[in-house]
C-alpha positions as YAML, in Angstrom:
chain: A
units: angstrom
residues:
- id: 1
  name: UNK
  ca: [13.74, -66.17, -22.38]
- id: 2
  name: UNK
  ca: [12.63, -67.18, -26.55]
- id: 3
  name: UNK
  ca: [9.82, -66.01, -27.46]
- id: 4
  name: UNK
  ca: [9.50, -68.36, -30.25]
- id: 5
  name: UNK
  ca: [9.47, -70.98, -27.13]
- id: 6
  name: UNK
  ca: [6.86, -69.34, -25.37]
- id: 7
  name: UNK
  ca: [4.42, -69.00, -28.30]
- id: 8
  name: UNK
  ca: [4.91, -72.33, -29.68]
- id: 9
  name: UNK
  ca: [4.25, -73.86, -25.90]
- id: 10
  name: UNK
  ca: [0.63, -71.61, -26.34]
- id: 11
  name: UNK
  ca: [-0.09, -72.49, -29.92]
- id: 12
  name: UNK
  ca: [0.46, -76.80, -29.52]
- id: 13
  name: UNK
  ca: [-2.23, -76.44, -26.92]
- id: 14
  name: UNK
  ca: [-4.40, -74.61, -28.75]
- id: 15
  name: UNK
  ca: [-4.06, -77.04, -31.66]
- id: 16
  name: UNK
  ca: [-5.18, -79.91, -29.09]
- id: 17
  name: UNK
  ca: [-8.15, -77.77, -27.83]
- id: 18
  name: UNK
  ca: [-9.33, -77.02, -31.76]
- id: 19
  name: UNK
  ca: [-9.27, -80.93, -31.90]
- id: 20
  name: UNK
  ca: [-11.61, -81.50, -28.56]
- id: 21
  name: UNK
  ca: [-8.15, -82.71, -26.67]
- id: 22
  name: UNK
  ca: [-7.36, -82.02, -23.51]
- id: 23
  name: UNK
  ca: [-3.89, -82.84, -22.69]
- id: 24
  name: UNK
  ca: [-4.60, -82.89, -18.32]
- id: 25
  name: UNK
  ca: [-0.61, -83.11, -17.74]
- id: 26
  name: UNK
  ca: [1.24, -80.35, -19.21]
- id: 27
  name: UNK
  ca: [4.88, -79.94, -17.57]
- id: 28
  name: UNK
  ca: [8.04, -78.87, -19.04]
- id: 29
  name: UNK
  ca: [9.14, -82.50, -19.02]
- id: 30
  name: UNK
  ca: [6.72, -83.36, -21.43]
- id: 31
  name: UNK
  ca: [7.36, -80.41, -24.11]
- id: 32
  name: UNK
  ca: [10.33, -81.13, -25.39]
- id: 33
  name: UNK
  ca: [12.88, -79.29, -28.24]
- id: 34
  name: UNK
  ca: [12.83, -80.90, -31.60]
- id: 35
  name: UNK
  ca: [16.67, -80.34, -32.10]
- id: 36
  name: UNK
  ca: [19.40, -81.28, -29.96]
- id: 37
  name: UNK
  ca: [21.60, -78.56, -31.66]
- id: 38
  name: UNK
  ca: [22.93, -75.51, -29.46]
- id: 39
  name: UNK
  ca: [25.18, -72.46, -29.62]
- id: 40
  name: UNK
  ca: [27.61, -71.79, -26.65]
- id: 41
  name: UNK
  ca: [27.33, -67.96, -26.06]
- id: 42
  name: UNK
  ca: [29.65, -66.18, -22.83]
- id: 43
  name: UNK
  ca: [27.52, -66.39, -20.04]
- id: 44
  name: UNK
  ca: [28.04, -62.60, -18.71]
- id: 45
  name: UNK
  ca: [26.43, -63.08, -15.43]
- id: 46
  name: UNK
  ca: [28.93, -66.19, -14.24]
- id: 47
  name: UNK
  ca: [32.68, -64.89, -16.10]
- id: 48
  name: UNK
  ca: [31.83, -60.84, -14.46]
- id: 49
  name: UNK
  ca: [32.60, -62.97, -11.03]
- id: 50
  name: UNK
  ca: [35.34, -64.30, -12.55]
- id: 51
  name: UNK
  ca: [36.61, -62.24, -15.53]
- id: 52
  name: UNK
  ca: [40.29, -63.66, -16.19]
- id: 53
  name: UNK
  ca: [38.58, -67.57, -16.54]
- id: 54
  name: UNK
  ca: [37.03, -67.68, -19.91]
- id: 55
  name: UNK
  ca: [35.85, -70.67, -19.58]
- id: 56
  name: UNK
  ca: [31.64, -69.70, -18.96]
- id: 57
  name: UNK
  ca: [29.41, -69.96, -21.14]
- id: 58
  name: UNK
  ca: [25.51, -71.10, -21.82]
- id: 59
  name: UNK
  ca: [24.17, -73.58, -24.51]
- id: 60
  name: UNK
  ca: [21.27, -71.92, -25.96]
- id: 61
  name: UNK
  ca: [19.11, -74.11, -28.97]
- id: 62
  name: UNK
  ca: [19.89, -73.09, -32.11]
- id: 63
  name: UNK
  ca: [15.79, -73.86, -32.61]
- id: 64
  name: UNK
  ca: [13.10, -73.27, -30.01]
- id: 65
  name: UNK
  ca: [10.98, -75.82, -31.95]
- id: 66
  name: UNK
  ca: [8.79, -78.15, -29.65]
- id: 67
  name: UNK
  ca: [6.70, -81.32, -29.71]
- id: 68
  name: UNK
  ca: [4.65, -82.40, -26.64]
- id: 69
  name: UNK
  ca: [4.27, -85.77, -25.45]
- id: 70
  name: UNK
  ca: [2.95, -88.57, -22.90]
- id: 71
  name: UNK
  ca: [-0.97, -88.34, -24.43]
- id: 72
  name: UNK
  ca: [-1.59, -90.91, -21.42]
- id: 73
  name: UNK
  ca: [-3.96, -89.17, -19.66]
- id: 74
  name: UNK
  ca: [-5.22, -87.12, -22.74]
- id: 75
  name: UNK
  ca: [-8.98, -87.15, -22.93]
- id: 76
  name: UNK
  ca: [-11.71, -85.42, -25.26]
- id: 77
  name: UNK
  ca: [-13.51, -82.91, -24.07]
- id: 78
  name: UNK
  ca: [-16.80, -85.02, -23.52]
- id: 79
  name: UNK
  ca: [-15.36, -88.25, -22.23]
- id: 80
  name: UNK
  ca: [-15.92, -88.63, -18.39]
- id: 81
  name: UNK
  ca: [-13.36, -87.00, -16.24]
- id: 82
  name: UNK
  ca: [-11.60, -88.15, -13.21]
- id: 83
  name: UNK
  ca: [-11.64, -86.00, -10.23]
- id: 84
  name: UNK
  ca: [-7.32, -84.71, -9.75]
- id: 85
  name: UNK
  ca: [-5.98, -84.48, -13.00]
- id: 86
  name: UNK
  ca: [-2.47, -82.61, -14.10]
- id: 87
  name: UNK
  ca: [0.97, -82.91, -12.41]
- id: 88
  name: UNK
  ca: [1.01, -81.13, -8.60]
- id: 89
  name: UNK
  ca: [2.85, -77.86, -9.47]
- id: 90
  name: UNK
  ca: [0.91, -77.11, -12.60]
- id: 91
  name: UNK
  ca: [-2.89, -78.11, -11.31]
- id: 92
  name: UNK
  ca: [-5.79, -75.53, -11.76]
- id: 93
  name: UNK
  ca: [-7.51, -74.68, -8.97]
- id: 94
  name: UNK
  ca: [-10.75, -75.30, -10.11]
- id: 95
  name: UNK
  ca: [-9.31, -79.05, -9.95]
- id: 96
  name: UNK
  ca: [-8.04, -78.97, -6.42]
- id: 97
  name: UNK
  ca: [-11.33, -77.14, -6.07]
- id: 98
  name: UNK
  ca: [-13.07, -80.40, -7.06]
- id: 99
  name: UNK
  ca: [-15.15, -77.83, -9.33]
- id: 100
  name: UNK
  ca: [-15.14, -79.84, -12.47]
- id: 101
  name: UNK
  ca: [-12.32, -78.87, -15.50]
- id: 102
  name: UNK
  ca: [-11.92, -78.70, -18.92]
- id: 103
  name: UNK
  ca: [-9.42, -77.17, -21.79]
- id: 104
  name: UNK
  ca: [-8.55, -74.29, -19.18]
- id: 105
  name: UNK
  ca: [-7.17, -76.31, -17.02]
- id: 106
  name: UNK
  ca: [-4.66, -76.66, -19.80]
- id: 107
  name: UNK
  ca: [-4.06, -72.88, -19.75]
- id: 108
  name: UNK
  ca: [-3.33, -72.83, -16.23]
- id: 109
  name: UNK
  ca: [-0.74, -75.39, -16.69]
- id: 110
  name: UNK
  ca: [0.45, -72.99, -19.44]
- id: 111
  name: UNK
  ca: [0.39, -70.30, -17.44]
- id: 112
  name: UNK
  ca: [2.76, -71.79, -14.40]
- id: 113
  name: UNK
  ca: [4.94, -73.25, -17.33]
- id: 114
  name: UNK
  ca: [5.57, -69.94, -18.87]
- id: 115
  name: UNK
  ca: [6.40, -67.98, -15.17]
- id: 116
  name: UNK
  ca: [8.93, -70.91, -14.97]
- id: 117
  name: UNK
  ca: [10.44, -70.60, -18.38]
- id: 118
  name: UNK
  ca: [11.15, -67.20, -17.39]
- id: 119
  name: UNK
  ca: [12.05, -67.58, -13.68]
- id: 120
  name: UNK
  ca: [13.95, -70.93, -14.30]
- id: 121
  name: UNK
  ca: [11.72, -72.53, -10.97]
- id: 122
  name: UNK
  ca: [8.29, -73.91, -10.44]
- id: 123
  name: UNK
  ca: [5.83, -70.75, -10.15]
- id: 124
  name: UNK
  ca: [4.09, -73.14, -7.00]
- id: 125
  name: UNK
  ca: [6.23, -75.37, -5.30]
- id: 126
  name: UNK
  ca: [4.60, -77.95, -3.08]
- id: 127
  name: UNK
  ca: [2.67, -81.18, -2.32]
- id: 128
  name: UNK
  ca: [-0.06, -80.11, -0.06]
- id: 129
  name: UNK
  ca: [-3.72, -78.58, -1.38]
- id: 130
  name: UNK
  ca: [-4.17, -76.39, 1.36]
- id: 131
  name: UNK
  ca: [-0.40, -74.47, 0.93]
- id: 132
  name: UNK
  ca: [-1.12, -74.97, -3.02]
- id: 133
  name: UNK
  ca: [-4.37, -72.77, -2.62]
- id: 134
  name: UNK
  ca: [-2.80, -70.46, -0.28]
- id: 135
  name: UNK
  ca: [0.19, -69.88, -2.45]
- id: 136
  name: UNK
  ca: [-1.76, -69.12, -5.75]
- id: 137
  name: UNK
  ca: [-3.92, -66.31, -3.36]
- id: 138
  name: UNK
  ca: [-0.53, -65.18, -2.19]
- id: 139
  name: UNK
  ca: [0.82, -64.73, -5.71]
- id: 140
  name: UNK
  ca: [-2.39, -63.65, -7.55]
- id: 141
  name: UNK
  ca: [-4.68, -62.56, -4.51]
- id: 142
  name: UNK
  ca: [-7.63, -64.10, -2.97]
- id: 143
  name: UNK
  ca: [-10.44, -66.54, -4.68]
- id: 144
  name: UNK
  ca: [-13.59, -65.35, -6.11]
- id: 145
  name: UNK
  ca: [-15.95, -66.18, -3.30]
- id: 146
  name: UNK
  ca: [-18.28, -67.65, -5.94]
- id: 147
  name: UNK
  ca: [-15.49, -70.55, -6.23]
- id: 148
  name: UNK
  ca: [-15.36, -70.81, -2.61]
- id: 149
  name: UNK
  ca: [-19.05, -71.50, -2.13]
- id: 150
  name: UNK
  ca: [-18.91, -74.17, -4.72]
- id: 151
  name: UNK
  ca: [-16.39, -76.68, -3.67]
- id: 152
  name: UNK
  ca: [-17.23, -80.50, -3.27]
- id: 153
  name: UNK
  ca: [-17.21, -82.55, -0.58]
- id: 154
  name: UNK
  ca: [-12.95, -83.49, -1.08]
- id: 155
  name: UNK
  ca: [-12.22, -79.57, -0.90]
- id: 156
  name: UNK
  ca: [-14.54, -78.45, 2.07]
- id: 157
  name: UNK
  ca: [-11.94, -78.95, 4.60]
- id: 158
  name: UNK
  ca: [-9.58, -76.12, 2.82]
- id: 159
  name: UNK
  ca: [-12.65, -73.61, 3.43]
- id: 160
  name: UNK
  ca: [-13.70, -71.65, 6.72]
- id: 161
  name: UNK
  ca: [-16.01, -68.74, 7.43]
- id: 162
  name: UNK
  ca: [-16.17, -68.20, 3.52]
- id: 163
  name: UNK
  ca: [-12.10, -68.00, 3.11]
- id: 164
  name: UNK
  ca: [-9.45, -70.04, 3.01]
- id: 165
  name: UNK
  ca: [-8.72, -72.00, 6.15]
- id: 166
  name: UNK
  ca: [-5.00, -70.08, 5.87]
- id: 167
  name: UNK
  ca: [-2.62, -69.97, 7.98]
- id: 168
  name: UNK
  ca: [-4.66, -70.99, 10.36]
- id: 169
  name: UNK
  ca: [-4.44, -74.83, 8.82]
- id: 170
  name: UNK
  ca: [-1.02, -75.02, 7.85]
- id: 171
  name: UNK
  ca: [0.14, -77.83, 8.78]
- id: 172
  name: UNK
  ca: [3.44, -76.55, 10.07]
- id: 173
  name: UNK
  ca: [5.37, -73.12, 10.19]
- id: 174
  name: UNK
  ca: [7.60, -74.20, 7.56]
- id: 175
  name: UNK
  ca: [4.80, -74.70, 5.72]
- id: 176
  name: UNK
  ca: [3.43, -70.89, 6.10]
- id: 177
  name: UNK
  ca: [7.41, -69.52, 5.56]
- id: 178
  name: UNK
  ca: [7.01, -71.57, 2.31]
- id: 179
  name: UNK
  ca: [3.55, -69.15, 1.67]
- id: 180
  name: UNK
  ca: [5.14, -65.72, 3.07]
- id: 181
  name: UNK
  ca: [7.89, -66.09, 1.07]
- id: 182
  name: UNK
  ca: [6.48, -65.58, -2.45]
- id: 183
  name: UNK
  ca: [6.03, -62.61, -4.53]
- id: 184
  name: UNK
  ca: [2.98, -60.92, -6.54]
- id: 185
  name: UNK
  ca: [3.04, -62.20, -10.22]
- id: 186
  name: UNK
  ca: [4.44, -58.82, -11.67]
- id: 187
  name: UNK
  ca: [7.24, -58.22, -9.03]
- id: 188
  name: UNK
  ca: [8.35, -61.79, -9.66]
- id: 189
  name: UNK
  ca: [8.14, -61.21, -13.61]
- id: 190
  name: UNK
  ca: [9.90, -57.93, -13.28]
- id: 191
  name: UNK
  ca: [13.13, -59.60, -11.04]
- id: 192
  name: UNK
  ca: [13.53, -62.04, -15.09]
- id: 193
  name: UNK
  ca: [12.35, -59.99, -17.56]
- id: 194
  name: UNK
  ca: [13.85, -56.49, -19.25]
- id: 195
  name: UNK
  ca: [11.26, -55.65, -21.97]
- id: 196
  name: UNK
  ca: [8.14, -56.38, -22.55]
- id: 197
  name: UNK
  ca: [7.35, -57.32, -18.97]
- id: 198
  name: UNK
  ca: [4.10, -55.23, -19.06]
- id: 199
  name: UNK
  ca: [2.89, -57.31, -21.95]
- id: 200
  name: UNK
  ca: [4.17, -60.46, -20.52]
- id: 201
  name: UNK
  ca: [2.57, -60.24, -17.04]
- id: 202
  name: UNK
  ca: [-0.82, -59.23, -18.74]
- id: 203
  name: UNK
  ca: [-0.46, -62.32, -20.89]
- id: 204
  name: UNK
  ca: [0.14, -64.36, -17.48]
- id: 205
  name: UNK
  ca: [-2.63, -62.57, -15.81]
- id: 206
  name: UNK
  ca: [-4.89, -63.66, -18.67]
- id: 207
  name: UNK
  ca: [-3.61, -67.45, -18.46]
- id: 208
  name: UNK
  ca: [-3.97, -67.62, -14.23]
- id: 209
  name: UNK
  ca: [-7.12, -65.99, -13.75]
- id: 210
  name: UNK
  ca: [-8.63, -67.94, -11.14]
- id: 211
  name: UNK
  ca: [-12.21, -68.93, -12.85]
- id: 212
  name: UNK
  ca: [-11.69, -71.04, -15.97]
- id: 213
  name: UNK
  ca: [-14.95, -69.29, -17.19]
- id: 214
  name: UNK
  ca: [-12.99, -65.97, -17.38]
- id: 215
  name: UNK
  ca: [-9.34, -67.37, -18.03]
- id: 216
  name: UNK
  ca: [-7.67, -66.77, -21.79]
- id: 217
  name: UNK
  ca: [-8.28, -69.76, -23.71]
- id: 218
  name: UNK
  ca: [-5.28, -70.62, -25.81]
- id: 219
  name: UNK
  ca: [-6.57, -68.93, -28.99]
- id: 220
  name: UNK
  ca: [-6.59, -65.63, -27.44]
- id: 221
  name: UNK
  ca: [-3.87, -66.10, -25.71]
- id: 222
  name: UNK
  ca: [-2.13, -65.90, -29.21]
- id: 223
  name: UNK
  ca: [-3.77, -63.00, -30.11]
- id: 224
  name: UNK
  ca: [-2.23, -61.41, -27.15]
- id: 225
  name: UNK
  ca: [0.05, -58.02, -27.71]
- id: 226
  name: UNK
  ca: [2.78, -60.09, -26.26]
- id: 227
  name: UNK
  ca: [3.03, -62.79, -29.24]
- id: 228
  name: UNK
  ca: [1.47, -60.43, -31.97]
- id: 229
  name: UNK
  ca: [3.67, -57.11, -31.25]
- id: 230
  name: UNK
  ca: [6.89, -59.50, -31.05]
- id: 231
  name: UNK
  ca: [5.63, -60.92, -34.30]
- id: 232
  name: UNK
  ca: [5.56, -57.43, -35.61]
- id: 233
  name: UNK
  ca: [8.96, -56.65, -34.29]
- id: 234
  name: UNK
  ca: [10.84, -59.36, -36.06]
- id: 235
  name: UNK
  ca: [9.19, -58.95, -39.13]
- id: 236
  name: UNK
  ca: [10.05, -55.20, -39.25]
...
C-alpha cells in the first residue's frame, strides 16, 4: 500500500468539493496513475513457494501520481440531484437510503476505495440494496435509528420493526453466506496492513461513518494523523 496514493485519492476530492463539485461516481477505474512507468521488485510472497524459480516479481509505479476522470455525472453542489447516484460497490447509504446526498457521499466512495487499495477487493461486493445495507452493518455495525426512521418511500421495504429487514429478507441463503462472511473494518485492515493500522482504520472509521452529517469531509480527512504523521516521517 503508497501512501502517496492514498492521500492524493483524498486530496483530488477535496479539491472538487472546495470548487462546489461533486464527482457522484468515484471508483478505482476512474482514478487513474499519471505515469505508465514501473519498477519490477521480487515478489517475496509468490518465489518463498517456489524459491529455486526466480522468475516472480511485482510492477510497482515508479509515481503514485493520479488524475480522476469521467466528470459525466459530476454536478455542483446546488444543482438538482437525481435519486441513485455513484457506482453499486462504492454508494453511500444515505443514497440507497433515499435520504438525500451531497459531497459526503464522495467520502464514502473514498472510504470503500481506500479499504480496497489496501485489501486488493471491493470492501462491499454486491448488486442488491437490501444485502448492500446489511453488509455495511455487518462490517461497521448497525444504523443510527435516526437514519432508519427517515427513509423514503423507495427504501421502506429494507426496514421492519425499526431495523433492518435482515436476514429475514434475503433473498436467498447465498445471499446471507455472502453477509456472514465479512469481517469488522479493523480485523479486515489488520489481515493488509503492518504499521500504522491504528491510524489507518481511524482514518476509515472517519470516512464510513454512517451519517454524512458526522462523516470526515475530505479536508479533515487530510488533516488526519494518518497523512500528517507519514508526512512527518518522510520528511525526517
Amino acid at each position: 500500500m503508497r501512501y502517496n496514493s492514498l492521500e492524493d485519492t483524498t486530496r483530488m476530492a477535496a479539491v472538487m468539493h472546495d470548487l462546489h463539485l461533486i464527482h457522484t461516481d468515484l471508483k478505482p477505474e476512474n482514478i487513474l496513475l499519471v505515469s505508465s512507468d514501473y519498477v519490477k521488485v521480487p515478489d517475496y510472497k509468490v518465489s518463498s513457494r517456489s524459491p529455486k524459480d526466480g522468475s516472480y516479481f511485482k510492477r510497482l509505479p515508479k509515481s503514485s501520481a493520479i488524475k480522476v476522470i469521467d466528470f459525466g455525472s459530476t454536478t455542483f453542489d446546488r444543482q438538482d440531484h437525481s435519486y441513485i447516484v455513484s457506482t453499486r460497490h462504492y454508494r453511500a447509504p444515505e443514497v440507497i437510503l433515499g435520504l438525500g446526498w451531497s459531497y459526503p457521499c464522495d467520502v464514502w466512495s473514498i472510504g470503500c476505495i481506500l479499504v480496497e487499495l489496501c485489501s486488493g477487493e471491493a470492501l462491499f461486493q454486491t448488486h442488491e440494496n437490501l444485502e448492500h445495507l446489511a453488509m455495511m452493518e455487518r462490517v461497521l455495525g448497525p444504523f443510527p435509528q435516526h437514519m432508519l426512521k427517515s427513509v423514503n418511500r423507495h427504501a421502506e421495504k429494507y426496514i421492519r420493526k425499526g431495523r433492518l429487514d435482515w436476514p429475514e429478507g434475503a433473498t436467498s441463503r447465498e445471499s446471507i453466506k455472502a453477509v456472514l462472511k465479512l469481517l469488522r473494518l479493523q480485523n479486515l485492515v489488520m489481515q493488509h496492513v503492518d504499521h500504522s493500522a491504528g491510524d489507518f482504520i481511524d482514518l476509515l472509521q472517519g470516512l464510513l461513518r454512517y451519517d454524512p452529517c458526522d462523516r470526515l469531509s475530505a479536508r479533515e480527512a487530510l488533516r488526519h494523523p494518518f497523512f500528517t504523521r507519514d508526512h512527518h516521517r518522510r520528511s525526517s
